[in-house]
C-alpha positions in Angstrom: 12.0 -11.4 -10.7 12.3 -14.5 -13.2 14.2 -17.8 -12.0 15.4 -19.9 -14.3 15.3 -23.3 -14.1 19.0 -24.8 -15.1 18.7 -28.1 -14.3 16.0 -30.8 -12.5 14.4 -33.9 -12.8 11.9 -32.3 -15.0 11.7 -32.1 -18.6 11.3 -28.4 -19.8 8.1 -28.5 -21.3 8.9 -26.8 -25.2 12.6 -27.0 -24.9 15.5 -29.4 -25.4 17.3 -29.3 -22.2 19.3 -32.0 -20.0 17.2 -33.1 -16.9 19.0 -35.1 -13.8 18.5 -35.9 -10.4 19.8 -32.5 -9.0 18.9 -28.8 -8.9 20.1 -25.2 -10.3 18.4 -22.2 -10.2 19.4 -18.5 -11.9 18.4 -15.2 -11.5 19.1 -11.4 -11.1 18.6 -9.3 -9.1 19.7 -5.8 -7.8 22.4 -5.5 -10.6 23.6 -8.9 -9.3 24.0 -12.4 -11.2 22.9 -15.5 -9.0 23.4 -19.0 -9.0 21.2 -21.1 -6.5 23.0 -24.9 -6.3 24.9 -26.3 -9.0 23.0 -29.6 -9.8 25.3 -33.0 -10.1 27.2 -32.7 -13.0 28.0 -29.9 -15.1 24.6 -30.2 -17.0 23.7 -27.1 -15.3 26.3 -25.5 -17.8 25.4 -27.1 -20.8 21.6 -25.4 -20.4 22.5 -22.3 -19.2 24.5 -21.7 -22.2 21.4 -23.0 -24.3 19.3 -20.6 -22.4 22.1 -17.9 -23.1 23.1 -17.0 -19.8 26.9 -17.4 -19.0 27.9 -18.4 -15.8 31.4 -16.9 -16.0 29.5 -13.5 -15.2 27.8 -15.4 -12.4 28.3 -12.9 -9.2 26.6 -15.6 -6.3 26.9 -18.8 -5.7 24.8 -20.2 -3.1 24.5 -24.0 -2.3 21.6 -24.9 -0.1 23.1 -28.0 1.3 26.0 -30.6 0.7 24.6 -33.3 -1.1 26.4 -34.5 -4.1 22.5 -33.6 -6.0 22.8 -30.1 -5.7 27.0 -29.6 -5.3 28.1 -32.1 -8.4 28.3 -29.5 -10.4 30.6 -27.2 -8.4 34.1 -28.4 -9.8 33.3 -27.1 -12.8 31.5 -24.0 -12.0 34.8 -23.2 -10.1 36.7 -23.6 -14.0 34.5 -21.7 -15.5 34.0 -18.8 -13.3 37.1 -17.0 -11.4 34.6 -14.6 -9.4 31.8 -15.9 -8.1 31.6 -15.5 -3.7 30.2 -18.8 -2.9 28.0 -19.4 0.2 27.2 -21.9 2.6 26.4 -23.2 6.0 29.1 -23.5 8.3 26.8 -26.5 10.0 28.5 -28.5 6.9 32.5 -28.6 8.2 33.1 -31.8 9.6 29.9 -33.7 8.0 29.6 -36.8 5.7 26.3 -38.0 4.0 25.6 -41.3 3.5 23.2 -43.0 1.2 21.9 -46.7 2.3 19.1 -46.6 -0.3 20.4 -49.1 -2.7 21.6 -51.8 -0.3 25.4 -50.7 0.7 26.5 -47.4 2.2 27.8 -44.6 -0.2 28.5 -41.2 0.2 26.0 -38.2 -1.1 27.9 -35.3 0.1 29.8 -32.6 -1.9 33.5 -33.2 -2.4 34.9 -31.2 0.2 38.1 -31.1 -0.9 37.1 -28.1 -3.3 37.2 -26.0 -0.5 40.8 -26.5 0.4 41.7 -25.6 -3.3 39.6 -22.8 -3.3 39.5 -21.8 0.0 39.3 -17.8 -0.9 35.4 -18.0 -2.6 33.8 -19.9 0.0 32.0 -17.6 2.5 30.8 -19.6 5.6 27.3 -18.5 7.1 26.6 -19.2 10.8 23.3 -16.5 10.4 20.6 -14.7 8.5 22.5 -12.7 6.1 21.5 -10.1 3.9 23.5 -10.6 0.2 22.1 -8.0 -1.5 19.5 -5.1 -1.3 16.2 -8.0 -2.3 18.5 -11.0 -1.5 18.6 -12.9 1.9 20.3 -15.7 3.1 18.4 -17.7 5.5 20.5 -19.8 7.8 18.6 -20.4 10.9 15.2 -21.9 10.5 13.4 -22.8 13.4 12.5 -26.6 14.3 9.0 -26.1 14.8 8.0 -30.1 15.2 10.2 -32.9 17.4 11.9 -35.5 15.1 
C-alpha cells in the first residue's frame, strides 16, 4: 500500500508542493479511497490535485484528533466532496483545546460547528472498528505509563 503525503511541515523533496504546520495523508485500499486528516487549510487540496488525486472521489475521511492542525482543512473538504463517511472519536463532544504557547490563551480545536451542518457524514467511534477488509480504526489505546 502507498500513502501519500498531502500536506506537512516538510518540503517534498523533488516536487513543488505547499507545506504547513498540519497533516494529510491518502491512500487506497480494498477498492476504497481514504483520506487520513485534513491539514489546516485547504492546502491539502491544492497538492492533491497537483499529485492528481481528487478528493471528490474520496470514500473515508478519518481525523485522528480535533486540533485545528489536522481538522483546518475540513470546511472545505466537506464543499468539495458530497460522499465522504467521516470518522472520529466520540471522546471529542464537549471538548475545547487551548493553546497558551504564545503568551495568551487561543483555541486549537476543530470548528465544531461543521458537525451540526453536516451532521449526516460524521460517524462517531467509541471502539476498535474495522472500516474496511485491511482498514482498522483504533479507538482505544491503552495508557501504558501514569501522567
Amino acid at each position: 500500500m502507498e500513502v501519500i503525503v498531502l500536506i506537512d511541515n516538510n518540503p517534498h523533496p523533488t516536487q513543488d508542493l505547499l507545506i504547513e504546520h498540519g497533516l494529510s495523508l491518502y491512500f487506497e485500499k480494498d477498492g476504497y479511497k481514504w483520506l487520513f486528516d485534513v491539514g489546516a487549510s485547504d492546502g491539502f487540496h491544492a497538492n492533491a490535485t497537483r499529485l492528481g488525486i481528487a478528493m471528490e472521489e474520496v470514500d473515508y475521511l478519518i481525523l485522528s484528533h480535533a486540533h485545528f492542525d489536522h481538522t483546518g482543512g475540513l470546511q472545505h473538504f466537506l464543499e468539495i466532496n458530497t460522499k465522504a463517511k467521516i470518522y472520529l472519536s466520540e471522546h471529542l463532544v464537549g471538548m475545547s483545546y487551548y493553546s497558551y504557547s504564545k503568551g495568551d490563551k487561543r483555541s486549537i480545536g476543530m470548528n465544531t460547528s461543521l458537525i451540526d451542518r453536516y451532521p449526516n457524514r460524521f460517524h462517531w467511534v467509541s471502539e476498535n472498528t474495522k472500516l474496511s477488509s485491511h482498514v482498522n480504526l483504533l479507538a482505544t489505546v491503552p495508557n501504558k505509563y501514569a501522567r
